[in-house]
N, C-alpha and C positions, 0 to 999 in steps of 0.2 A: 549067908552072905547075900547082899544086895544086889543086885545089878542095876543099871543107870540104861534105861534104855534116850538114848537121843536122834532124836528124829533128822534125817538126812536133811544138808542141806541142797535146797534146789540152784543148781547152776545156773547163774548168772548170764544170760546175752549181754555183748560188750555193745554197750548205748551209743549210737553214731551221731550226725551233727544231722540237725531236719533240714531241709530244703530252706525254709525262711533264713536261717542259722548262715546255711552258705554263703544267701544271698546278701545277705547282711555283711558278711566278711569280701563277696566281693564289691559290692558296693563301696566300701570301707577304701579296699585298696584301690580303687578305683579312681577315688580322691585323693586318694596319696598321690598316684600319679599323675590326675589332672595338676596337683599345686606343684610336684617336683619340675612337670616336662617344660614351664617357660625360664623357669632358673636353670635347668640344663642348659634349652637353647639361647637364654641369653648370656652362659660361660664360654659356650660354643660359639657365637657371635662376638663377643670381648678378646678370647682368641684370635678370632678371624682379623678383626680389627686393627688389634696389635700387629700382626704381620702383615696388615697394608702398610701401614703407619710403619712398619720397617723396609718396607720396600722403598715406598717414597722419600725415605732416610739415607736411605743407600742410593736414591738417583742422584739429591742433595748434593751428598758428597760425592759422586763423580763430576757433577757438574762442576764444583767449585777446583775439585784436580783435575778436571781439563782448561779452568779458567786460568789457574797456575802456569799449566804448561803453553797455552797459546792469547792468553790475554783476552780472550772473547770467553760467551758461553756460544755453546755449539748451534749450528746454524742448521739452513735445510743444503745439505750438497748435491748439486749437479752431476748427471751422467751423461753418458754418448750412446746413442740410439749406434749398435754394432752395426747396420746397413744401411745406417746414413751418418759416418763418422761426425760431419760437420753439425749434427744436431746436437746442440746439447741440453739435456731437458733437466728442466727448473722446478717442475713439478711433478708430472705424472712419471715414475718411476725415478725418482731423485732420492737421495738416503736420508733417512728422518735424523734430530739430535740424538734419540737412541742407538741408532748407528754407530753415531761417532762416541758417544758413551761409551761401550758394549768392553772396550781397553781399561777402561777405567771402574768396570764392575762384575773383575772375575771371570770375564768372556773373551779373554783374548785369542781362544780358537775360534770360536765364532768372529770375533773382529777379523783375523787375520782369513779365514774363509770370505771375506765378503769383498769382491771387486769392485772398488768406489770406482773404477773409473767406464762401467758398465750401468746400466740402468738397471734397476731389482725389477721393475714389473713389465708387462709387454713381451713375449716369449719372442718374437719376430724380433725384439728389439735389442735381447741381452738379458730376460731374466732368467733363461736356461742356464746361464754361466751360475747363477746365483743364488739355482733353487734351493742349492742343500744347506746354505747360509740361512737364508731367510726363512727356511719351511722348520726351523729350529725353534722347540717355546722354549722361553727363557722366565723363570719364577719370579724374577722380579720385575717381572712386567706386568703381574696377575694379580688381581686383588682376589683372595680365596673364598672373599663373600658372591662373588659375580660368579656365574658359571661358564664353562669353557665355550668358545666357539665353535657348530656345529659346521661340518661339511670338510670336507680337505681344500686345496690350494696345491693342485700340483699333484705328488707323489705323498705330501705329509700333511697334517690335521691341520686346521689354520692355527695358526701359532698365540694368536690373541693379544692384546692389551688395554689395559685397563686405566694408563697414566696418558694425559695427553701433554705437550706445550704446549703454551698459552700464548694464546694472539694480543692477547688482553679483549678490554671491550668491546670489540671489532665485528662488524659481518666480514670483513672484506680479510684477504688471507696474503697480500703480494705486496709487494713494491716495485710493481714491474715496471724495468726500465726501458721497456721498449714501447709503453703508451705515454712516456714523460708525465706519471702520475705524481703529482705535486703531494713531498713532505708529510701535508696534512690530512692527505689519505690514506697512508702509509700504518697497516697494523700498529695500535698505541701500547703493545705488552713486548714480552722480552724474545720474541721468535716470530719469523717472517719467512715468507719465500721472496729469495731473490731483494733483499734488504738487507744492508748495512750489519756485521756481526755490531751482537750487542755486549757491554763490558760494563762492569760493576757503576764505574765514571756514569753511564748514559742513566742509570735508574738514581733519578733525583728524589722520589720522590721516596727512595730508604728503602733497602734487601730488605728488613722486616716488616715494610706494607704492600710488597709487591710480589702476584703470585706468578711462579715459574713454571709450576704444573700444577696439575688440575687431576681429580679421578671422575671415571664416567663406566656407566657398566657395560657390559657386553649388548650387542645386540643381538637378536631372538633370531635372526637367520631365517623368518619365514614370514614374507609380504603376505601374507593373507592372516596375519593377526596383528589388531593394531596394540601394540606396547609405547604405551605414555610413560618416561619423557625419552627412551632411548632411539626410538623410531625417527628416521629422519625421511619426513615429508618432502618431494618434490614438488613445490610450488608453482616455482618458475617463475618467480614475482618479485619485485623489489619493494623494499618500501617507496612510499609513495617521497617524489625528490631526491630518486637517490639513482644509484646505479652504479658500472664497473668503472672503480678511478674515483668514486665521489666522497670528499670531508666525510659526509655526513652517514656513511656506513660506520663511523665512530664516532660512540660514545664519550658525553654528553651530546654532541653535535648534534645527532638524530635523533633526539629523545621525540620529539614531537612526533613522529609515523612510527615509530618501532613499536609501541604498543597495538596500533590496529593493523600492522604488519603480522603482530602477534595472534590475533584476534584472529586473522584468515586461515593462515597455516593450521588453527586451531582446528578453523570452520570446515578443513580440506582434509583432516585425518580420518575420520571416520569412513570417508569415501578413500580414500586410496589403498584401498587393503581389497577391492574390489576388480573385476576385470578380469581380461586373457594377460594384459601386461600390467600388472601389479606391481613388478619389479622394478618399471620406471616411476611408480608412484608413490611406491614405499618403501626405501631403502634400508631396509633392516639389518645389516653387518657392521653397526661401529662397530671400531675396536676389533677387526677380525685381525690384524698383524701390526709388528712395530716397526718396520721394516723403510715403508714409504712414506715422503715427508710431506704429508696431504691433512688437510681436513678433516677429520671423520676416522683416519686408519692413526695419525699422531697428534695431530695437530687439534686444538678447540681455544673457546673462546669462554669470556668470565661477564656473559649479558645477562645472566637469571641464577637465583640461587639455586641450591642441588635440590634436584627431584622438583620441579615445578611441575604444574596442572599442563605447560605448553611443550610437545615435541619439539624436538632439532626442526629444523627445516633450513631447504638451502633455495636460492634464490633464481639460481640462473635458468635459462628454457632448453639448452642440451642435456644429453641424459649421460650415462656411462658413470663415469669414473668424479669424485669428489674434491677435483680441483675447480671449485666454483667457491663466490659467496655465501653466505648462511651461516646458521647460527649451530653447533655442538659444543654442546655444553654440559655444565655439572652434572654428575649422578652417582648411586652409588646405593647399592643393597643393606647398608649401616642405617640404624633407625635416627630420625631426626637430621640429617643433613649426609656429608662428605669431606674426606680430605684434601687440604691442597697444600702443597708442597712450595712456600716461601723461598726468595729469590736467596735470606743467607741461608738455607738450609734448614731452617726449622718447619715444621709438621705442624698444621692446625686443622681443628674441626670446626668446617664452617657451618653453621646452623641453616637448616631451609627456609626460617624464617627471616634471613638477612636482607635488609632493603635494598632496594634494587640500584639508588645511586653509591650505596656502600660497594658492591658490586662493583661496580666499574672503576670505581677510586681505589681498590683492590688489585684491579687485572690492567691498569695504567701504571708503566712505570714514570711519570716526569709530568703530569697533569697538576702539579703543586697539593694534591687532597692533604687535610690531615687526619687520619683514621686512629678514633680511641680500640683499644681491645675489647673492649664490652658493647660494640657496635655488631659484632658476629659472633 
């Protein structure tokens, strides 16, 4: 009988992947990620987007059901300084049209919290009655591309906003009846301080070419770094032939100095983020609350398209608080331009390449413009 001798076989080590081998696979994924992470963030951005654009939808319609119920759209309202009854302030601590919204968009504890016949700012003066009203953030005031506002206000965060009314094409922010400022220098858009409520009848010039708000981003809450276009420079300067009460702080009127107007405020950015007192040179908190019916905290204007090369800047030579002339205007963390929110309630994205008299023929309501849709 045979035997079959077969020779063992030798054991096998299990073959790993070589060093090039890894590097190759991570290189590989590597790429994957670089091509997925700008389609991520730009899903995440279209997101964001959309729930501005729903915000601004639902200002819209408050505005048009509070136009229902009192025949105007919502104005800027006066308070009473609580230790000097007889003052009653028109601007600094007065309640913004969000205010009087706030009924009309799911916030009627917060409305009903808020004492209109108190001033919201100035703790001497009444806004202790008012802190827990206003130190309130309310989501549809937040555009979720812009980041929150830093520092508190009081007891609570600053509350932020990101929607302004619009002056229209205006440095100038009042109708004040106590310098008897003539008609024509009277803010040319659909909200004023201490002017005339405005109702559908006064915008001639068609709810579908007139814008009602506006978006702009937060501001950076820290003078000592300059952020182009949210930063609002203290200038202290007018343009040249103009001044408090003058036509010509409204566009078209002023076109001739608002450009090298432009040009200074430009020239003065760079230097105002410098100093012991920075904070009077670079005001860095738009948009910290919705609260006050001011410049810069509700209030803006429709002089430059969104995201321009030129900061805000405001005009007048006192410091403090942002019931002066100047210019706050468009912005917004969405690529290629910002939203504003048309006088019937429709939502548009205005391009930051829109021309500059399109702009104004925009933010005017009864300036006679006729504006095509493929102009913005």
């Amino acid at each position: 009988m045979k035997t079959s001798c077969h020779r063992p076989r030798l054991a096998q080590k299990p073959r790993g992947f070589t060093l090039i081998e890894l590097l190759v696979v991570i290189a590989i994924i590597a790429v994957l990620i670089a091509l997925l992470l700008p389609a991520v963030q730009a899903a995440r951005e279209a997101a964001r987007r959309s729930q501005c654009i729903n915000n601004m939808k639902q200002i819209g319609l408050a505005m048009h059901n509070y136009h229902s119920s009192v025949n105007s759209f919502p104005g800027i309202y006066g308070a009473r300084n609580v230790t000097n009854p007889a003052e009653l302030r028109a601007s600094w601590g007065a309640w913004s049209p969000h205010s009087l919204l706030l009924s009309q968009m799911e916030q009627v504890a917060i409305y009903n919290a808020c004492n209109f016949a108190l001033v919201n700012r100035d703790e001497g003066a009444g806004q202790i009655q008012n802190q827990t009203a206003v130190g309130q953030r309310i989501a549809s005031f937040l555009c979720p591309s812009s980041p929150k506002p830093v520092g508190n206000d009081g007891p609570y965060p600053k509350p932020g906003n990101n929607y302004f009314a619009s002056v229209g094409a205006s440095l100038g922010f009042t109708a004040d009846p106590y310098s008897s400022m003539p008609p024509s220098a009277w803010p040319n858009g659909l909200f004023m301080q201490n002017g005339p409520a405005i109702d559908i009848s006064n915008i001639t010039d068609g709810t579908s070419n007139t814008i009602a708000f506006g978006e702009w981003r937060t501001g950076d809450f820290d003078e000592t770094k300059l952020s182009v276009p949210q930063d609002v420079i203290n200038l202290r300067q007018y343009p040249a032939n103009t001044g408090w009460g003058s036509s010509t702080l409204n566009m078209p009127a002023g076109a001739n100095n608002f450009q090298a107007w432009l040009n200074l405020c430009a020239g003065a950015a760079p230097g105002s983020t410098s100093g012991a007192e920075s904070w009077r040179t670079n005001m860095s908190y738009l948009g910290q609350s919705w609260h006050q019916g001011m410049f810069g905290w509700t209030m803006g204007n429709t002089l430059l398209a969104p995201n321009p090369r030129f900061p805000n800047c405001r005009a007048v030579s006192w410091d403090g608080d942002w019931d002066s002339d100047g210019m706050f205007g468009l912005s917004s963390f969405h690529p290629g331009g910002a939203n504003v929110l048309m006088a019937d309630g429709s939502v548009r994205f205005l391009k930051s390449s829109t021309n500059m008299l399109t702009m104004w023929a925009l933010g005017t309501r009864s300036n006679g413009e006729v504006i095509s849709a493929d102009s913005y």
